[in-house]
C-alpha positions as CSV (number, residue, x, y, z in Angstrom):
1,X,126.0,-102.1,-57.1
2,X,127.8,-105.0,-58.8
3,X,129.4,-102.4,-61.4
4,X,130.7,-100.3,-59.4
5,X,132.2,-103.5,-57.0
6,X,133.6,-105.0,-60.0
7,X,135.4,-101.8,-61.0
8,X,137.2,-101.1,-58.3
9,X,140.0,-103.4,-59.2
10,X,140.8,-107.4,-58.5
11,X,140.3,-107.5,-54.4
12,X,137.0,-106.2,-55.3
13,X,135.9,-108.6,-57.9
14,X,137.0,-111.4,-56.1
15,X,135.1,-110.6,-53.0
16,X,132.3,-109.8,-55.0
17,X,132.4,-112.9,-56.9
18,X,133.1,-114.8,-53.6
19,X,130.2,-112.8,-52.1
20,X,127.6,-113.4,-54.5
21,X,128.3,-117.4,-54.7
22,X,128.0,-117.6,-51.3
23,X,124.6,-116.5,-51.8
24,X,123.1,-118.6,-54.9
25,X,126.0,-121.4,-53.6
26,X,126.5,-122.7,-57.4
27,X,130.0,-120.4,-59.4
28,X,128.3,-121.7,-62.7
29,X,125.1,-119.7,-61.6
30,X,127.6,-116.6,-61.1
31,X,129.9,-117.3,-63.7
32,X,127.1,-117.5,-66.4
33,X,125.7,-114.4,-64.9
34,X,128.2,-112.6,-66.2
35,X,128.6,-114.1,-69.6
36,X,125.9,-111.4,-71.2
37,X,127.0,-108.8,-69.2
38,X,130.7,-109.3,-70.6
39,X,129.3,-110.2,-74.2
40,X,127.4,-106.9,-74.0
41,X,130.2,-104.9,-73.0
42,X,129.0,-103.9,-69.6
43,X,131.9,-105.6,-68.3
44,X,135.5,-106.2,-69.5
45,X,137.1,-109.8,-69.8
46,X,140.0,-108.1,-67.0
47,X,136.6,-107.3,-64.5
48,X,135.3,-110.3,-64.9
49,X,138.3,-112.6,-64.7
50,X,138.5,-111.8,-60.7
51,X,135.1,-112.5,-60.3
52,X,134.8,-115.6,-61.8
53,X,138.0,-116.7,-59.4
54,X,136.0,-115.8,-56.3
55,X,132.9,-117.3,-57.9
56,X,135.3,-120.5,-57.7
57,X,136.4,-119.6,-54.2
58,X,132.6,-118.7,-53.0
59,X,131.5,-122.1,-54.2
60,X,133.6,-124.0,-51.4
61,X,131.1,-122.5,-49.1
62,X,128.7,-125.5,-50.1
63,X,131.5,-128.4,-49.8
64,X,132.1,-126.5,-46.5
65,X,128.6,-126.5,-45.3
66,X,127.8,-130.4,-46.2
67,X,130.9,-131.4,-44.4
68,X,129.9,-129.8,-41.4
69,X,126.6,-131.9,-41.6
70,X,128.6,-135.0,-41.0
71,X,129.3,-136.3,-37.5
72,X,131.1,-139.6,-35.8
73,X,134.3,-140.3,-37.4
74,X,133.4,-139.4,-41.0
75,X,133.6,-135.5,-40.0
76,X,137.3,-135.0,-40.1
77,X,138.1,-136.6,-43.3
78,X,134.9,-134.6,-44.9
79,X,136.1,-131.5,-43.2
80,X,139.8,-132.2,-44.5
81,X,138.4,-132.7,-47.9
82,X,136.4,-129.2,-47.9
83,X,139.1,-127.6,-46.5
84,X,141.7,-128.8,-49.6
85,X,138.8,-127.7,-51.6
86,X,139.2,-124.2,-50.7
87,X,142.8,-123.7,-49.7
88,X,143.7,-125.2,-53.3
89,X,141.0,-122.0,-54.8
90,X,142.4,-119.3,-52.4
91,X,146.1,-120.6,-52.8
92,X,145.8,-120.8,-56.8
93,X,144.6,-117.3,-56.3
94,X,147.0,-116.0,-54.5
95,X,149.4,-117.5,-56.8
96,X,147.7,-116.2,-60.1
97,X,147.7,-112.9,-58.7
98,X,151.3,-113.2,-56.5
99,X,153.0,-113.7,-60.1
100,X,152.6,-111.3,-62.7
101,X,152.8,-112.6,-66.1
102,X,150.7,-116.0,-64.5
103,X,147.9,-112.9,-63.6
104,X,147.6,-112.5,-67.7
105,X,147.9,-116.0,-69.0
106,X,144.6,-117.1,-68.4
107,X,143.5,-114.1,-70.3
108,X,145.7,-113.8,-73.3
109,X,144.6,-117.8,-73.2
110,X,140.6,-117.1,-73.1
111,X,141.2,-114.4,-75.7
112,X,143.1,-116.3,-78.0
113,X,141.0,-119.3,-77.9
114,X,137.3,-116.8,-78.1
115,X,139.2,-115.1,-82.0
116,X,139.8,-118.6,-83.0
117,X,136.6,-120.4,-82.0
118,X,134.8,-117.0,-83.6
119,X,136.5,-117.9,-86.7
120,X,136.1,-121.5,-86.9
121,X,133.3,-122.5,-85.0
122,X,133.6,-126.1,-85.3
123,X,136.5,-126.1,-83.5
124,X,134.6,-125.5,-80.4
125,X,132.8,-128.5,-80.9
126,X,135.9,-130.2,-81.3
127,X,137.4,-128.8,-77.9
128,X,134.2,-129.5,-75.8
129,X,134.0,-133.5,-77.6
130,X,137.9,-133.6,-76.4
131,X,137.8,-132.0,-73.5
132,X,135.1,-133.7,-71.6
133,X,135.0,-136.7,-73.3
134,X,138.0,-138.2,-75.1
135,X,140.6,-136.8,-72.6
136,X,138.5,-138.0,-69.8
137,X,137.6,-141.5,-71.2
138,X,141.6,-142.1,-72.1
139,X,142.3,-141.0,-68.4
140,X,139.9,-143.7,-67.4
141,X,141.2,-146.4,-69.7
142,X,144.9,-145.8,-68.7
143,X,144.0,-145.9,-64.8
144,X,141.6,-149.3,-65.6
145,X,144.2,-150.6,-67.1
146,X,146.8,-150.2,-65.0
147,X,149.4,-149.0,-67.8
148,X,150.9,-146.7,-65.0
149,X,150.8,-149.4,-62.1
150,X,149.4,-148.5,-58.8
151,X,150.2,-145.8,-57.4
């Protein structure tokens, strides 16, 4: 069962997670799976951290499977691209979990921001308005521009 694959410690979740989006090929289809399940207390923010990073990792499947559709001499560079995809999951994995306080900082971050967005729910307004708009939209100004010259 998904509990008891969960619970059996990181490698577990992650596979699981991996697993699972392999399956429905979309993480946000996993990943908001387990958003009730969490919010009920079925599963602990530490469970379901691993799961959502091989949710991530799973979802390269998809980028893997299109690139393998193309053929002539677009196939390496969409290959080379899917591959990047999922080597940058698995090594930011690997790296989360090969340093330990990095293992917790995502955590202590999703807590901290979950108490203050409880408190002051406006403020999560405010972080999705900056966050995937503003921030975005400057990014895009600056590189229109050409403030920070080619590159």
């Amino acid at each position: 069962t998904l509990h008891r694959a969960i619970g059996q410690g990181p490698i577990a979740g992650i596979l699981a997670g991996t697993l699972i989006t392999i399956l429905v090929q979309s993480s946000s289809t996993t990943t908001s799976l387990m958003v009730p399940l969490a919010g009920a207390g079925v599963f602990s923010l530490a469970q379901v951290y691993p799961f959502t990073l091989g949710a991530n990792i799973g979802t390269c499947i998809t980028a893997l499977l299109a690139a393998t559709a193309v053929s002539g001499a677009a196939a390496v560079p969409a290959l080379e691209i899917a591959m990047v995809h999922f080597l940058f999951n698995v090594a930011g994995v690997i790296v989360i979990y090969g340093v330990p306080f990095l293992c917790r900082l995502p955590i202590l971050g999703a807590e901290t921001l979950a108490n203050v967005a409880t408190e002051r729910k406006y403020l999560v307004f405010i972080y999705i308005i900056t966050v995937f708009f503003l921030l975005p939209g400057l990014l895009l100004g600056i590189t229109a521009s050409g403030i920070l010259g080619a590159g």
